[in-house]
Backbone as CSV, one residue per row, in Angstrom:
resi,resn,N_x,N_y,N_z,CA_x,CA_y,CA_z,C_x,C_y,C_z
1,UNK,0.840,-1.183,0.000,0.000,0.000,0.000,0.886,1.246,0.000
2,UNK,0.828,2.612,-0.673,1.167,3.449,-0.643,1.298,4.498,0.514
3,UNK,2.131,5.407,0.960,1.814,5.662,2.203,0.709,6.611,1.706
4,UNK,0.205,7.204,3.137,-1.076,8.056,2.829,-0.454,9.612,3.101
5,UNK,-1.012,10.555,2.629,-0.476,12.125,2.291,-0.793,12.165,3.697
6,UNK,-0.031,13.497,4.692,0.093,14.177,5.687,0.548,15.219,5.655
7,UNK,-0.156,16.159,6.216,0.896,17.591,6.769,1.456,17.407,7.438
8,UNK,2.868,18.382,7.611,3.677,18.614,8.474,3.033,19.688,9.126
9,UNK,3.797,19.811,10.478,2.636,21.255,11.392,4.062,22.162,11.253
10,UNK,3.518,23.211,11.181,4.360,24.429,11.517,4.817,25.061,12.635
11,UNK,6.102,24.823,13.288,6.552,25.324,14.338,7.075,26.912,14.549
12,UNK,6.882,27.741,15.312,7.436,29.248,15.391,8.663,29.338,15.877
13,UNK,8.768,27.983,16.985,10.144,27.585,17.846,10.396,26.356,18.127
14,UNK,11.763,25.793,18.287,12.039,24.659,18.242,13.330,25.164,19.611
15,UNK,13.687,23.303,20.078,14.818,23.694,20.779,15.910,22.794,20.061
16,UNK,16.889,23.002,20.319,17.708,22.719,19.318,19.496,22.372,19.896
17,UNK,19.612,20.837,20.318,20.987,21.308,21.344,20.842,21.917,22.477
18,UNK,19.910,22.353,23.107,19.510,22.962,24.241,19.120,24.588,23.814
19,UNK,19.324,25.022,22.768,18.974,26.407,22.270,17.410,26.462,21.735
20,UNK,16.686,27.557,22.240,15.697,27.925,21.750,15.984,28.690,20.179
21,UNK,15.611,27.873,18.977,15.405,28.689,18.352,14.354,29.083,17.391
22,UNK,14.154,30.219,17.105,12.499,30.883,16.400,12.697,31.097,14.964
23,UNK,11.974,31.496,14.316,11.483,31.328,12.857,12.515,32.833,12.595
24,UNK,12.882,34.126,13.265,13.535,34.888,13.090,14.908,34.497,13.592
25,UNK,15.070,34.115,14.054,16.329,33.547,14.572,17.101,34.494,15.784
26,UNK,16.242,35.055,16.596,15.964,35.938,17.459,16.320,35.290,18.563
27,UNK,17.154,35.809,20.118,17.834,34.742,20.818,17.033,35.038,22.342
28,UNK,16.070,36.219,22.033,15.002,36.524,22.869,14.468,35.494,23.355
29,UNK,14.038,34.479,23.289,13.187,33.553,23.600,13.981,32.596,24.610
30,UNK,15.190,32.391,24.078,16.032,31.287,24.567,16.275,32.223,25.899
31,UNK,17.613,33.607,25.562,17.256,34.186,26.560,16.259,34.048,28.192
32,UNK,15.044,34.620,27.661,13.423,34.457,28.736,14.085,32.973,29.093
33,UNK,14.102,32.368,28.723,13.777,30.628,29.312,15.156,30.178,29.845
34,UNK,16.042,30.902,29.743,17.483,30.701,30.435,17.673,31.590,31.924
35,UNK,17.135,32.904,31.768,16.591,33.814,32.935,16.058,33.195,33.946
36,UNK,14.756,32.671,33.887,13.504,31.866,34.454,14.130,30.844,35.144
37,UNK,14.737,29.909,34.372,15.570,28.964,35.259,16.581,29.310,35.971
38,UNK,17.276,30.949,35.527,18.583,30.899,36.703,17.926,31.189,37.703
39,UNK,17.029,32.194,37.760,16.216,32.554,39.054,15.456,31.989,39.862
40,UNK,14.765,30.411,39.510,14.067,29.851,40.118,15.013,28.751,40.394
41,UNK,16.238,28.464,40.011,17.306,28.218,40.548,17.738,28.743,41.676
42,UNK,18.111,29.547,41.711,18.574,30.718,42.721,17.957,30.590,44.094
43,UNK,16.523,31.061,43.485,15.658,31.200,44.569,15.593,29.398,45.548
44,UNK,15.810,28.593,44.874,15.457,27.434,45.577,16.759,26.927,46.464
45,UNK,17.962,28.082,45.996,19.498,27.580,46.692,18.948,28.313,47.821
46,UNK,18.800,29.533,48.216,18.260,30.399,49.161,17.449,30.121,50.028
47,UNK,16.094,28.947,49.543,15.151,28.835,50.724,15.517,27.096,50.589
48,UNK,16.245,26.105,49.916,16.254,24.732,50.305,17.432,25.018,51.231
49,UNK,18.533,25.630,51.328,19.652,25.027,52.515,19.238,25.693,53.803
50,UNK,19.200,24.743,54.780,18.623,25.125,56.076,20.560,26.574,56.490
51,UNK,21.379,25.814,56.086,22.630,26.411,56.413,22.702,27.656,55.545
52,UNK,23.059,28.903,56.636,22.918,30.255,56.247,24.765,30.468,55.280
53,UNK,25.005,29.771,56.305,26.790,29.884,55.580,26.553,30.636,53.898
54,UNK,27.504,31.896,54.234,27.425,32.479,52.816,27.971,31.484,51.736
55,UNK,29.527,30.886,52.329,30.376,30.437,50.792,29.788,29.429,50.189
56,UNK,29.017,28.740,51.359,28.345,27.581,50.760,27.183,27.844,49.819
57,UNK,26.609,29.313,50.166,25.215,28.891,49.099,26.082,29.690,47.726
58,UNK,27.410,30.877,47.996,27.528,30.731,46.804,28.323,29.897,46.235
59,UNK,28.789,28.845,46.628,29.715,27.628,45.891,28.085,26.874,45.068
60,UNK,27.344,26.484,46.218,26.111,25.932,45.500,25.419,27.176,44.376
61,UNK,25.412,28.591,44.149,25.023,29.349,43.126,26.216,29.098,42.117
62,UNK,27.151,29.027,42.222,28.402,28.938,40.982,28.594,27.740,40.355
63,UNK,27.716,26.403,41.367,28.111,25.581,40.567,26.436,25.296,39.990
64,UNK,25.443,25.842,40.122,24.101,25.763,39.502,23.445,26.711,38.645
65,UNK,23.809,27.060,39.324,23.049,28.570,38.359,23.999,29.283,37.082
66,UNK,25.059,29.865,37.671,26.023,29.713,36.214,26.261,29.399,35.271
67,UNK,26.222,28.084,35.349,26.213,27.493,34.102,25.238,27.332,32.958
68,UNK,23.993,27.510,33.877,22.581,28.248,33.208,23.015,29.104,31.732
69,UNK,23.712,30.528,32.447,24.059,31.983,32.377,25.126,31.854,31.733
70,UNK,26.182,30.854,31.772,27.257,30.945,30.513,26.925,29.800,29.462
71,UNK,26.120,28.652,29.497,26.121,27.964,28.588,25.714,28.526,27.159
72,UNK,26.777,27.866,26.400,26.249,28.458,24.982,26.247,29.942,24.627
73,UNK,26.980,30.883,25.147,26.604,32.439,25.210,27.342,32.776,23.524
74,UNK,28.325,31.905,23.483,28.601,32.317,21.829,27.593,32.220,20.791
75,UNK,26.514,31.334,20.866,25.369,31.417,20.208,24.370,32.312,20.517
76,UNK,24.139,32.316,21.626,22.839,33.438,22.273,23.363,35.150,22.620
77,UNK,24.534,34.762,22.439,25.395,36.711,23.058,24.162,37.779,23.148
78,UNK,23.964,38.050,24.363,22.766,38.913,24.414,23.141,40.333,24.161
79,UNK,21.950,40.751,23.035,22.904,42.147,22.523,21.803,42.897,22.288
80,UNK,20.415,42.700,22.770,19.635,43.922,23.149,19.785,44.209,25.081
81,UNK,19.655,45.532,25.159,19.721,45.808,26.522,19.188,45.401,27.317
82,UNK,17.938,44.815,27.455,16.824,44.053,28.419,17.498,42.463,28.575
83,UNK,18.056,42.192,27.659,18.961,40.009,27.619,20.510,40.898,28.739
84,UNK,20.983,41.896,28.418,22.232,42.276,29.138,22.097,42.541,30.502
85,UNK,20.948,43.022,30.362,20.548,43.760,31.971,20.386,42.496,32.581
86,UNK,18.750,41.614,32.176,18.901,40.577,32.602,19.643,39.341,32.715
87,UNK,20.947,39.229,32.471,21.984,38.300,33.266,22.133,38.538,34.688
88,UNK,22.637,39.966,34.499,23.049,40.482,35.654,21.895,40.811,36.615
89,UNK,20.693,40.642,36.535,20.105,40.596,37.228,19.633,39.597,38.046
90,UNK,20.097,38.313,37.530,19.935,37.151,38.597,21.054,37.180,39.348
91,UNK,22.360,37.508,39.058,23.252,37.700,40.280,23.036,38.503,41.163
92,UNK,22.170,39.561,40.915,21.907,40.891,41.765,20.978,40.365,42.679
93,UNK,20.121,39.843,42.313,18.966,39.268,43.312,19.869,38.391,43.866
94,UNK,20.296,37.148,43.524,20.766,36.272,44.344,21.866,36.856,45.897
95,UNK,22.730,37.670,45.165,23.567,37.936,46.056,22.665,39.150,47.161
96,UNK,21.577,39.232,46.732,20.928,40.261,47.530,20.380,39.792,48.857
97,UNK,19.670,38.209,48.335,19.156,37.465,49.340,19.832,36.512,50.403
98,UNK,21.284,36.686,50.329,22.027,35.890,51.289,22.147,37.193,52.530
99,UNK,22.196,36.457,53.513,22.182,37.301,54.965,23.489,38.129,54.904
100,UNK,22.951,39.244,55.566,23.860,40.661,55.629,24.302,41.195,54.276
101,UNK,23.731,40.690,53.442,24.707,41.286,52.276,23.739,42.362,51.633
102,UNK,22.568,42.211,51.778,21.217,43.098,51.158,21.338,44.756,51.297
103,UNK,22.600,45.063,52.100,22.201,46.267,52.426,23.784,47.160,51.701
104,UNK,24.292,46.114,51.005,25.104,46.697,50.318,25.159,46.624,49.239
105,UNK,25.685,48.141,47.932,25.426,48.281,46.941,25.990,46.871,46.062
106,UNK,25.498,46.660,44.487,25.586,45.289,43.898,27.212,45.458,44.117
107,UNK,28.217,46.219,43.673,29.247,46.452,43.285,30.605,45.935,44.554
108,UNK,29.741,46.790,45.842,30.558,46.169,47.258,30.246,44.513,47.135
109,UNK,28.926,44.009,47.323,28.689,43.059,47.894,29.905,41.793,46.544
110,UNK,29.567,42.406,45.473,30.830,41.472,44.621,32.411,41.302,45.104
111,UNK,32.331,42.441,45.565,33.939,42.788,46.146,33.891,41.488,47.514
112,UNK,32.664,41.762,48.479,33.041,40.904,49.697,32.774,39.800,49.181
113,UNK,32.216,38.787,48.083,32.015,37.655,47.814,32.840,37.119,47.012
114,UNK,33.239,37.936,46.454,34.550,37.401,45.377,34.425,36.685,44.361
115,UNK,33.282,37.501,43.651,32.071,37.381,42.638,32.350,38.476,41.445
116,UNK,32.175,37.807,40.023,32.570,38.711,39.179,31.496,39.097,38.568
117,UNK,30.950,40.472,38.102,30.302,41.173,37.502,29.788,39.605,35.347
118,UNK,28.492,39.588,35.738,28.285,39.067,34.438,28.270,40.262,33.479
């Protein structure tokens, strides 16, 4: 028997190697969905360790969340201002929510953690 005719469906986005990519080839999307996970990452290093110990939650942020935030960046290089801002904005929160550090500007608190600017 012959096979029988079918459409193919039309996708807007696919993932691809772990990359989101869209019909424009736009890195926005992947971006959003790389954000989302560093932060709900983040947030779960912050409220799962009962232990306040700073180095430890950021040894546990550097070795989880990071890699989020650098994987693949030669493909995705975020190069509208809102993908740039937001990198650096999951380090900003994160390092915001470890004890005593909230009350110092992003720039000190990198200096006392020994944390480099994304």
């Amino acid at each position: 028997m012959p096979p029988k005719d079918f459409a193919l469906s039309v996708l807007t986005q696919t993932r691809d190697l772990g990359i989101i990519v869209n019909d424009s080839l736009s890195p926005t999307a992947h971006v959003m969905d790389i954000f989302n996970k560093a932060h709900r990452r983040s947030a779960l290093i912050l409220r799962a360790f009962t232990s306040q110990n700073v180095k430890l939650l950021i040894r546990a942020y550097v070795v989880y969340v990071r890699p989020l935030l650098e994987y693949n960046t030669v493909v995705w290089t975020p190069y509208f201002v809102k993908n740039i801002e937001g990198t650096g904005r999951v380090q900003r929160r994160f390092t915001k929510g470890l004890r005593g550090h909230g009350k110092h500007a992003y720039p000190g608190r990198l200096r006392l953690l020994q944390l480099h600017s994304l």
